[in-house]
One Martini backbone bead per residue (centre of mass of N, CA, C, O) as a GRO file, in nm:
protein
   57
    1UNK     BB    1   3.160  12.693   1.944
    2UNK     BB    2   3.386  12.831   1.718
    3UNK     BB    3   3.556  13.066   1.631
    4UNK     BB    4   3.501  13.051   1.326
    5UNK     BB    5   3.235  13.064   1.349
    6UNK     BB    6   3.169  13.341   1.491
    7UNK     BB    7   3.311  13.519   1.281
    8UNK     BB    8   3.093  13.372   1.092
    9UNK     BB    9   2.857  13.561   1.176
   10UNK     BB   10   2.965  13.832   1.233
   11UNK     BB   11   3.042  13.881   0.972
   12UNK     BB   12   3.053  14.130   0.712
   13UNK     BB   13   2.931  14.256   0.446
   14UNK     BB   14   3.015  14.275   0.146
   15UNK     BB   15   3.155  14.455  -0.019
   16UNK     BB   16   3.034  14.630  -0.298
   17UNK     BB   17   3.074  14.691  -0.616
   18UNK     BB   18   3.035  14.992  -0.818
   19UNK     BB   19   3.022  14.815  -1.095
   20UNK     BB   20   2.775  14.704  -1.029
   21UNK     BB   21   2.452  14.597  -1.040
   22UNK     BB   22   2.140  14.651  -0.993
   23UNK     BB   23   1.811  14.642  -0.976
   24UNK     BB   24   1.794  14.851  -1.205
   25UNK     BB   25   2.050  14.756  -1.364
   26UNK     BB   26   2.315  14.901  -1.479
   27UNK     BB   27   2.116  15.177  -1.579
   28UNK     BB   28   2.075  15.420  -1.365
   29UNK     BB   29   1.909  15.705  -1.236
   30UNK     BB   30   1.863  15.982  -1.075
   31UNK     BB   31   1.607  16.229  -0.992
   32UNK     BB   32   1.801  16.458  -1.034
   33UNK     BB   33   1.907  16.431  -1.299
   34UNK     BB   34   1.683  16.415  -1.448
   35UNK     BB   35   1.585  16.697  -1.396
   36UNK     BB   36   1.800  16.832  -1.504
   37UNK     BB   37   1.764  16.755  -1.804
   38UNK     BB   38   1.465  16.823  -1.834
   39UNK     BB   39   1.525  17.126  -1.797
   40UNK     BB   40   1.746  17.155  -2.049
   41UNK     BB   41   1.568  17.118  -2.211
   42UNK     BB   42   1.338  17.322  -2.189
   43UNK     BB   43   1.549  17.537  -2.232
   44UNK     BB   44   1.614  17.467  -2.542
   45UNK     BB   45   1.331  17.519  -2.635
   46UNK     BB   46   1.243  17.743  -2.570
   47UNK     BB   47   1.509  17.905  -2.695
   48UNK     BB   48   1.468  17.801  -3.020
   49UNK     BB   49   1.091  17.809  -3.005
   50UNK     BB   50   0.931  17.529  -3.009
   51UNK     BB   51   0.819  17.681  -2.745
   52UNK     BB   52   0.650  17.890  -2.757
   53UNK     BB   53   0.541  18.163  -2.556
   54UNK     BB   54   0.246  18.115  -2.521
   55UNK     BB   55   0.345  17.903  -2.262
   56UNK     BB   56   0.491  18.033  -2.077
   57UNK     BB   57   0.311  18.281  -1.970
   0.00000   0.00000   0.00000
């Protein structure tokens, strides 16, 4: 085996471009993510009255 086998070998995986898609497409969002949004929507209905109080409380 020669040298250059040896380095292609052992040589270490290409960094990701961070802005190719991954395996969820193109636009993942993390689930923390989501529950903040999640959370402000549900605070802005509750707030402007869509939620009744009596389903708050």
């Amino acid at each position: 085996m020669s040298a250059s086998d040896a380095a292609r070998i052992t040589s270490a995986a290409p960094e990701r471009d961070p802005s190719a898609p991954d395996s969820a497409g193109k636009f993942s969002i993390n689930e923390d993510w989501l529950a903040v949004i999640t959370g402000l929507v549900l605070l802005t209905l509750a707030l402007t009255g869509i939620i009744p109080p009596g389903v708050i409380q």
